[in-house]
Residue frames as a rotation matrix with the C-alpha (Angstrom) as fourth column:
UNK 1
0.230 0.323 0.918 6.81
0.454 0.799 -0.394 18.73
-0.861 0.507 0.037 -4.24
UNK 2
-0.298 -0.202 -0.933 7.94
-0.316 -0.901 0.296 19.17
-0.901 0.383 0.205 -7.07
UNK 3
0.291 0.553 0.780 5.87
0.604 0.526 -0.599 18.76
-0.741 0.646 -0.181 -10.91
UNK 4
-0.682 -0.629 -0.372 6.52
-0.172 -0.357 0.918 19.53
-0.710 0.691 0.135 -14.22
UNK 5
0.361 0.801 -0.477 3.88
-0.665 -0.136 -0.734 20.38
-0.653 0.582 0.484 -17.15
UNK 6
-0.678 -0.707 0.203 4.35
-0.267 0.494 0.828 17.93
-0.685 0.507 -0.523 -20.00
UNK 7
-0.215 0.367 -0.905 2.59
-0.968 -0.203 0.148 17.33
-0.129 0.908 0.398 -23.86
UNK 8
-0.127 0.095 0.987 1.45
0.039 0.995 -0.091 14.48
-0.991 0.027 -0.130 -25.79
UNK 9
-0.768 0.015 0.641 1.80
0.634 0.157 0.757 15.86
-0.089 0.988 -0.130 -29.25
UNK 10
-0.990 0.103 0.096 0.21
-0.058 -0.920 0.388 18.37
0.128 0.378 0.917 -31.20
UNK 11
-0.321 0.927 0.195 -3.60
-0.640 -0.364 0.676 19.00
0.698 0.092 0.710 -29.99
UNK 12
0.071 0.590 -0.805 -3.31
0.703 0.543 0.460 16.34
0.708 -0.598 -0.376 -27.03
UNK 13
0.917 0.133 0.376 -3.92
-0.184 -0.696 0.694 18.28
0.354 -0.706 -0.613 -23.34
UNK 14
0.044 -0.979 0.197 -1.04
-0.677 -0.175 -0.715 18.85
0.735 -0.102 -0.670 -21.52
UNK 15
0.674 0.726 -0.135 -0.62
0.123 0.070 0.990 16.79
0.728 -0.684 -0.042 -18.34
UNK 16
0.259 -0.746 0.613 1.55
-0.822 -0.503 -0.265 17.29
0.507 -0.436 -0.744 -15.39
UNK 17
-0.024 -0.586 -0.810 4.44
0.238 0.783 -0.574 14.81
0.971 -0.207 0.121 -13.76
UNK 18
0.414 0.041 0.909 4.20
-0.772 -0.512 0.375 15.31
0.481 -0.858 -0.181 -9.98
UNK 19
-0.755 -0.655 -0.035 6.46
-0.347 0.445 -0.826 13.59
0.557 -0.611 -0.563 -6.95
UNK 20
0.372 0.799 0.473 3.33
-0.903 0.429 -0.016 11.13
-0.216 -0.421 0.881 -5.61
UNK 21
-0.996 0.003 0.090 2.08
0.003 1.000 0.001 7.41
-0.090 0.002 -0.996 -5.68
UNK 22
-0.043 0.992 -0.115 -1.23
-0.999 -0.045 -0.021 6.37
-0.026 0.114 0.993 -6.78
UNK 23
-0.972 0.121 0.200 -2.98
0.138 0.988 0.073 2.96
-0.189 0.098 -0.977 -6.30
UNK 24
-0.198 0.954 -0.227 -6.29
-0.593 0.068 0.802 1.59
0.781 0.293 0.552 -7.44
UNK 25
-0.980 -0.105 -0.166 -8.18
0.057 0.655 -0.754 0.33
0.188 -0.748 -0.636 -4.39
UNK 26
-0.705 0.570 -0.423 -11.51
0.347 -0.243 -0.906 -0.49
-0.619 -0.785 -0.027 -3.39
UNK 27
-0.123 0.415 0.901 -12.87
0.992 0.078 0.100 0.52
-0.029 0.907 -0.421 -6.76
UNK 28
0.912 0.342 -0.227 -11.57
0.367 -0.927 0.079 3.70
-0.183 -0.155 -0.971 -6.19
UNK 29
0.432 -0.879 0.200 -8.53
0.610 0.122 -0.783 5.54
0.665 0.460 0.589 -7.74
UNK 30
0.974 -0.119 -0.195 -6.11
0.057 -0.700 0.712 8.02
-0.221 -0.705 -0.674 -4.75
UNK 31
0.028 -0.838 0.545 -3.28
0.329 -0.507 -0.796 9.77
0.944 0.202 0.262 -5.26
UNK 32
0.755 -0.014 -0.656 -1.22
0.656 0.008 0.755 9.85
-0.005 -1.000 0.015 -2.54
UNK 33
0.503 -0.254 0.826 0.81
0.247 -0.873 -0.420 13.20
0.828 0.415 -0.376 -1.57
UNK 34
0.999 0.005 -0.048 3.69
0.048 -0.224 0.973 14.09
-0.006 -0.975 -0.224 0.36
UNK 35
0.350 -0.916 -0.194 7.49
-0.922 -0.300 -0.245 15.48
0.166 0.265 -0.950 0.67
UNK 36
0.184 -0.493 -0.850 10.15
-0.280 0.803 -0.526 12.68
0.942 0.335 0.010 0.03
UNK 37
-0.780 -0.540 -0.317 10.46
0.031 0.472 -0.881 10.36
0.625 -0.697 -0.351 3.17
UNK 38
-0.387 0.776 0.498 6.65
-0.913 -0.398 -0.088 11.18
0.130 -0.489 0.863 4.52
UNK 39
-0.786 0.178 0.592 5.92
-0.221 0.814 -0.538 7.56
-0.578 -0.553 -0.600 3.86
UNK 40
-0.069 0.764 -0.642 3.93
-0.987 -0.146 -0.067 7.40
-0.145 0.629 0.764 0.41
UNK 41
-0.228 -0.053 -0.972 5.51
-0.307 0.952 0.020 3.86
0.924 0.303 -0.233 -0.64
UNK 42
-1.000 0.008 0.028 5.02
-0.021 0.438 -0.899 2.75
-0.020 -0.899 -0.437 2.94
UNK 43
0.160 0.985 0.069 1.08
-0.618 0.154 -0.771 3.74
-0.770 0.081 0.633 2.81
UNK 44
-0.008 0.267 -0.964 1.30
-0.998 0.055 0.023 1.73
0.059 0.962 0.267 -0.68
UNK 45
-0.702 -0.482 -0.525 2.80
-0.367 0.876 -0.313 -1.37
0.611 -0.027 -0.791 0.38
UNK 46
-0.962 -0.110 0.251 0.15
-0.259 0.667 -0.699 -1.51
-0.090 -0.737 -0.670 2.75
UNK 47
0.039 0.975 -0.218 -2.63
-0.860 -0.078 -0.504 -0.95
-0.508 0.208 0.836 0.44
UNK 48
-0.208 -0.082 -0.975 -1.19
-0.711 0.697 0.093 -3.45
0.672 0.712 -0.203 -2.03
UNK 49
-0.980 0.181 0.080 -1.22
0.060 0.659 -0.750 -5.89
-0.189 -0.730 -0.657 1.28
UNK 50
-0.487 0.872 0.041 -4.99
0.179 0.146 -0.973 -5.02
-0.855 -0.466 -0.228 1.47
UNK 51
0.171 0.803 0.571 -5.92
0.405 0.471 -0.784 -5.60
-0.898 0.365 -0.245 -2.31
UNK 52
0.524 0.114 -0.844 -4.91
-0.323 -0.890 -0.321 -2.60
-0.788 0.440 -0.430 -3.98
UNK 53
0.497 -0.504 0.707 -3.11
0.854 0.430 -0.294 -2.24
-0.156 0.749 0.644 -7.45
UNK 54
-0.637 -0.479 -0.604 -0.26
0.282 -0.874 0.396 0.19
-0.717 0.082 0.692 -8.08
UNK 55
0.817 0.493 0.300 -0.62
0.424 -0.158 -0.892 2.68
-0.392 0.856 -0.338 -10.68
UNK 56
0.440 -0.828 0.347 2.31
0.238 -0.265 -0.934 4.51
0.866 0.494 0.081 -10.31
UNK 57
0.744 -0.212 -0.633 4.93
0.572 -0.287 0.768 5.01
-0.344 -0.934 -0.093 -7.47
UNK 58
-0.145 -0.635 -0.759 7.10
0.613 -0.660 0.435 8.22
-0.777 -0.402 0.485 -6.82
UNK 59
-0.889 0.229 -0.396 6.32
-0.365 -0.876 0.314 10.01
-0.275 0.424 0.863 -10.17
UNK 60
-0.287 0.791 0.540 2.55
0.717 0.551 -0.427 10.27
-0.635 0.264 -0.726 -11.51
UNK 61
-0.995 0.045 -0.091 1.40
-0.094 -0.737 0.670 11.71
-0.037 0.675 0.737 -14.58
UNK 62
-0.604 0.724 -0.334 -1.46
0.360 -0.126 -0.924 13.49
-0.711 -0.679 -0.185 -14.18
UNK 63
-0.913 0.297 0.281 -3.73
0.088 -0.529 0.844 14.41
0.399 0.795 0.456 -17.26
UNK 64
-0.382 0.813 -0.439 -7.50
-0.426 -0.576 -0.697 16.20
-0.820 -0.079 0.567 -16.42
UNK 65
-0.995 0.093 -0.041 -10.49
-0.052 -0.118 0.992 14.90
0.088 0.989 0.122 -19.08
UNK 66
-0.304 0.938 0.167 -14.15
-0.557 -0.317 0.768 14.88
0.773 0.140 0.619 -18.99
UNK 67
0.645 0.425 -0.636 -14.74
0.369 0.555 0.745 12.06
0.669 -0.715 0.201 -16.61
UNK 68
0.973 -0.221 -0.070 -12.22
-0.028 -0.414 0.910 14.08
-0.231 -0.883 -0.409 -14.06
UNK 69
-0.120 -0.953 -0.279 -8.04
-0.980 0.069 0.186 13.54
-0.158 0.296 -0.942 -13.30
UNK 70
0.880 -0.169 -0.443 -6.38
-0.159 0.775 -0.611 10.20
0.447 0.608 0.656 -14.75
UNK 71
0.524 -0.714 0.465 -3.63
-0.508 0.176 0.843 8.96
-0.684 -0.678 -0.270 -12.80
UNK 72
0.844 -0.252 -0.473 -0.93
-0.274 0.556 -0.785 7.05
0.461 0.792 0.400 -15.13
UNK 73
0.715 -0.639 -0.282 2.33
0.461 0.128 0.878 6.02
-0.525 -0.758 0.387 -14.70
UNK 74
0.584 -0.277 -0.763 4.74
-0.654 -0.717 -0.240 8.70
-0.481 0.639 -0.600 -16.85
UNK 75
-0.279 -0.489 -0.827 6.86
-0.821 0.567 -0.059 5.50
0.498 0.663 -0.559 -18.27
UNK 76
-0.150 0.163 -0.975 6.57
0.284 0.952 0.116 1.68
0.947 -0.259 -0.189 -17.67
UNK 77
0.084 0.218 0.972 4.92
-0.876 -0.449 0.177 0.79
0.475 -0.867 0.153 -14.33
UNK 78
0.909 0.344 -0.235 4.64
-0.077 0.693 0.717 -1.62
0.410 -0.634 0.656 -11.50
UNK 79
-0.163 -0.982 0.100 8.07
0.394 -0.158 -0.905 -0.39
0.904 -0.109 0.413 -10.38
UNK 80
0.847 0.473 0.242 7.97
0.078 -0.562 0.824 0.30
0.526 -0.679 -0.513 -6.44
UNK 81
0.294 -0.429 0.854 10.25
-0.051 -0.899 -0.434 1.75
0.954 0.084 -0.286 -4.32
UNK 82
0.947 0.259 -0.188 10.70
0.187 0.029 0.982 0.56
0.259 -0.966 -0.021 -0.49
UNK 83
0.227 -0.853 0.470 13.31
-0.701 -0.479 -0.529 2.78
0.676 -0.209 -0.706 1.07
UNK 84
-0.249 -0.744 0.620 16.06
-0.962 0.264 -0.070 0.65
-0.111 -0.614 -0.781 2.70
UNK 85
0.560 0.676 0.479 14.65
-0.192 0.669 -0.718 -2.15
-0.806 0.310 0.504 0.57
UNK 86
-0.901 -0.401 0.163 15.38
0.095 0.184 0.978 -1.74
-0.422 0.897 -0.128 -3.15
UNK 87
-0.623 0.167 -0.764 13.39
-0.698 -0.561 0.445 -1.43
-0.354 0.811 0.466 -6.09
UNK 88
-0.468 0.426 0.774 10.41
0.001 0.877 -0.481 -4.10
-0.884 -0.224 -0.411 -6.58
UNK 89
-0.731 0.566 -0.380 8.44
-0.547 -0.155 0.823 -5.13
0.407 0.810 0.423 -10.04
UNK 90
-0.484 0.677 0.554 4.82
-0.136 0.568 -0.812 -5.55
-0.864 -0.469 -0.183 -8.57
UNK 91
-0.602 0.366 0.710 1.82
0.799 0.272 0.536 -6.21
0.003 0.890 -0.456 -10.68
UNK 92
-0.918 -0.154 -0.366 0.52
0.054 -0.961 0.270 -3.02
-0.393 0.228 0.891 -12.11
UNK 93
-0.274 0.838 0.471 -2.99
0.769 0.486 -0.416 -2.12
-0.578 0.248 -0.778 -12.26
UNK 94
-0.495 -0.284 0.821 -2.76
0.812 -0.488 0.321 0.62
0.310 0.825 0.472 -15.11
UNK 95
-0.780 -0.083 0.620 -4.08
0.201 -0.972 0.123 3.89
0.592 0.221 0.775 -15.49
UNK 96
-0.228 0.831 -0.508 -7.10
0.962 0.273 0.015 4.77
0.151 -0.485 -0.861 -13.26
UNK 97
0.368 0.679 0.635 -9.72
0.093 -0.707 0.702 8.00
0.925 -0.199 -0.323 -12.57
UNK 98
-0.627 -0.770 0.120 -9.20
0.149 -0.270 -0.951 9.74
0.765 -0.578 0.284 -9.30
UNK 99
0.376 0.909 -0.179 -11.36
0.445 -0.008 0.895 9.88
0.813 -0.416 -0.408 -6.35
UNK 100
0.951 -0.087 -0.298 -9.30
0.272 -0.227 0.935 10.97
-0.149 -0.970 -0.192 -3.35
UNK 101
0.456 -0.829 0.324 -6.26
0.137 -0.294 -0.946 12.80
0.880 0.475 -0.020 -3.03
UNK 102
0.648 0.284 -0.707 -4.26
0.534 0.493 0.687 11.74
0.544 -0.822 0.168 0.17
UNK 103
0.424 -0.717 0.553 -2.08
-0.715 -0.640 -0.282 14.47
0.556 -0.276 -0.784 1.96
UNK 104
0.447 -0.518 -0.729 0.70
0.685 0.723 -0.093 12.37
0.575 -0.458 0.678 4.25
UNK 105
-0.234 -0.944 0.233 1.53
-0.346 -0.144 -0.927 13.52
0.909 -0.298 -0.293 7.52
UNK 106
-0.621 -0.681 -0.389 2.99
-0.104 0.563 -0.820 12.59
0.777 -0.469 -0.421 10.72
UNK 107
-0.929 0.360 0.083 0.40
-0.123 -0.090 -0.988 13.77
-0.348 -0.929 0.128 12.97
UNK 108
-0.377 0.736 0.562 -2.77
0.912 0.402 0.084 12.39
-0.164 0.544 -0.823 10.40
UNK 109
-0.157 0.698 0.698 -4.11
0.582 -0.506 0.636 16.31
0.798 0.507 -0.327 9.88
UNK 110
-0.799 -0.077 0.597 -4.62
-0.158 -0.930 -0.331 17.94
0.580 -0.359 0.731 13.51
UNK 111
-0.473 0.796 0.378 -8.07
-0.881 -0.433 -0.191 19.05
0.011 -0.423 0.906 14.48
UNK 112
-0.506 0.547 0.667 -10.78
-0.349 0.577 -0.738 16.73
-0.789 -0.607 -0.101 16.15
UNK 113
0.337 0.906 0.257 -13.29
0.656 -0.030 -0.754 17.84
-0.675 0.423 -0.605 13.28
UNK 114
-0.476 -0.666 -0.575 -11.87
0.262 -0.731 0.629 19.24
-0.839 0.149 0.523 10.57
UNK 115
0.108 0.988 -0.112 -13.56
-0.380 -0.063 -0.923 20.64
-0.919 0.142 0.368 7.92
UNK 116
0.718 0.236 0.655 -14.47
0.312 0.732 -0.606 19.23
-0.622 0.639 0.452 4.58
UNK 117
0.048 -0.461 -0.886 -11.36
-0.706 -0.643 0.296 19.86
-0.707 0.612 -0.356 2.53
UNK 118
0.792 0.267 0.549 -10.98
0.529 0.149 -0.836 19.80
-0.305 0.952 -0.023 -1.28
UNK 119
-0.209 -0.978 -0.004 -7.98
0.071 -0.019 0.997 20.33
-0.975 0.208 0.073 -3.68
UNK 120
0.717 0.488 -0.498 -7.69
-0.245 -0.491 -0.836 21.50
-0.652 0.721 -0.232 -6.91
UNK 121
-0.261 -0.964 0.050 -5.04
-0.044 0.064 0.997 19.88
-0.964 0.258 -0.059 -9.76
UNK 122
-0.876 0.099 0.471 -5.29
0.474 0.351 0.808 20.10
-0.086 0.931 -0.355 -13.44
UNK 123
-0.814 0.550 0.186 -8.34
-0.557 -0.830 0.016 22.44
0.164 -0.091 0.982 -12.69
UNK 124
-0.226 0.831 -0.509 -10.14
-0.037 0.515 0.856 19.34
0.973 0.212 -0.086 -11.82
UNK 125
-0.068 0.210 0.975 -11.73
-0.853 -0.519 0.052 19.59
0.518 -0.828 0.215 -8.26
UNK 126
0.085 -0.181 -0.980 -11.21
0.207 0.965 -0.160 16.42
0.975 -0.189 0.119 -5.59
UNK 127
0.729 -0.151 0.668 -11.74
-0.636 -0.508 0.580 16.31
0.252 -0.848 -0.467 -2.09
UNK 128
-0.005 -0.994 -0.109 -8.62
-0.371 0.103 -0.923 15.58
0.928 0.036 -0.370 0.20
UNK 129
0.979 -0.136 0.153 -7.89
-0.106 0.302 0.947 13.99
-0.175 -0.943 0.281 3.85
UNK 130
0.074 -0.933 0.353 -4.76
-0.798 -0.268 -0.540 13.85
0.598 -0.242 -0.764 5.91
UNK 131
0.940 0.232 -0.250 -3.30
-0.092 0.879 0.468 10.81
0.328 -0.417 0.848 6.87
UNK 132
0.308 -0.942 0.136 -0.29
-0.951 -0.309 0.016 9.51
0.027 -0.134 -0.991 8.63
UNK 133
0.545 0.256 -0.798 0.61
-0.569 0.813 -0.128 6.64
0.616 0.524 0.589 7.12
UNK 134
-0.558 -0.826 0.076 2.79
-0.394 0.183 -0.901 5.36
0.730 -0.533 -0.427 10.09
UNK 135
-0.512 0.312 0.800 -0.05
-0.817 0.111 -0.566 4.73
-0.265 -0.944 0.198 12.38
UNK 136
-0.775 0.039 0.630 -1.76
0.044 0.999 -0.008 1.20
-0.630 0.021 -0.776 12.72
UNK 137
-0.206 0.937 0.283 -4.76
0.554 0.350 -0.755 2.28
-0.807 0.001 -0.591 11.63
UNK 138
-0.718 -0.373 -0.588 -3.86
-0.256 -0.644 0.721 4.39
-0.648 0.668 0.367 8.31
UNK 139
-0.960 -0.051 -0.274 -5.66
-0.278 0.087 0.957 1.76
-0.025 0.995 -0.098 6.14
UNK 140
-0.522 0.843 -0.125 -8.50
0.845 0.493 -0.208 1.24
-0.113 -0.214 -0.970 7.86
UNK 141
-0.139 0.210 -0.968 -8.97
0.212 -0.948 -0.236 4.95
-0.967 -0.238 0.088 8.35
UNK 142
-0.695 0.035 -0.718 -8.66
-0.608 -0.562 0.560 5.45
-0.384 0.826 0.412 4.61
UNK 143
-0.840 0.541 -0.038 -11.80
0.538 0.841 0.059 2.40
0.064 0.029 -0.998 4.19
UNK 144
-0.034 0.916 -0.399 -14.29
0.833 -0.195 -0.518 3.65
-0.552 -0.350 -0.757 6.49
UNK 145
-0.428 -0.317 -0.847 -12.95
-0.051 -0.927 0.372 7.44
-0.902 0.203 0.380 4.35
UNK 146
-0.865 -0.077 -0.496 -13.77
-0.488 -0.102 0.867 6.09
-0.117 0.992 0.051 1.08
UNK 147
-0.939 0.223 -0.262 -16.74
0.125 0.930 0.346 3.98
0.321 0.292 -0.901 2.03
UNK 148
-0.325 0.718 -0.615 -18.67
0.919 0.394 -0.025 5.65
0.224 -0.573 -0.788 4.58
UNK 149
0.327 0.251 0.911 -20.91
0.501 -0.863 0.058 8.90
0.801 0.438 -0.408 4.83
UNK 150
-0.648 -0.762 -0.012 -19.42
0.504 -0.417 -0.756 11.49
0.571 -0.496 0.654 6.51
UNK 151
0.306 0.943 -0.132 -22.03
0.805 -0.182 0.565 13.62
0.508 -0.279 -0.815 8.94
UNK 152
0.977 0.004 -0.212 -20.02
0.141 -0.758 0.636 15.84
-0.158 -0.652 -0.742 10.87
């Protein structure tokens, strides 16, 4: 992945441009993470299917402020991406607060029970889960993730 630090004029914070996708879903903002071809716009398309709102696909600009990270899009949004597709203009649900930061891979993460992991960007702490956005059950899995308490 690759990201890039970036200004807003004299005395604003810096924030940083990173290779992701973020939607608002669920009343809940996620940034979604993962090397080109892992299947980010794929997981998107099927959140938008199930309600979500973009925020930003392939680059997001990330800025850190009191209420946590801020997800934007780094120029005009509602621009998606669907490889072997073309370029779509969806409707764009602007800037949104993070809550979840989604790692993307093929095999959803591994272990039976894994433990609670957590991720650090912009020095703002956020916990993280591994998903593989290829399987049927990606978006349910990221529901019951964002909805329901975790015990073990």
């Amino acid at each position: 992945m690759t990201a890039q630090a970036r200004g807003r004029g004299a005395g604003a914070s810096a924030g940083l441009v990173i290779h992701a996708s973020s939607v608002r879903w669920l009343e809940r903002g996620l940034l979604i993470r993962g090397r080109s071809g892992t299947g980010k716009s794929e997981l998107v398309v099927r959140l938008l299917e199930a309600g979500a709102r973009l925020v930003a696909d392939d680059l997001v600009l990330l800025e850190p402020g009191p209420a946590g990270l801020r997800a934007s899009p780094p120029r005009g949004g509602g621009l998606l991406e669907m490889r072997g597709a073309g370029i779509f203009n969806v409707a764009a649900g602007g800037a949104t607060g993070i809550d979840l930061v989604v790692e993307l891979r093929r095999d959803g993460g591994g272990s039976r029970l894994p433990e609670f992991a957590r991720t650090t960007i912009c020095g703002v702490e956020l916990p993280q889960v591994a998903v593989d956005p290829f399987r049927a059950s990606a978006v349910a899995r990221l529901r019951l993730i964002l909805h329901a308490t975790r015990i073990a």
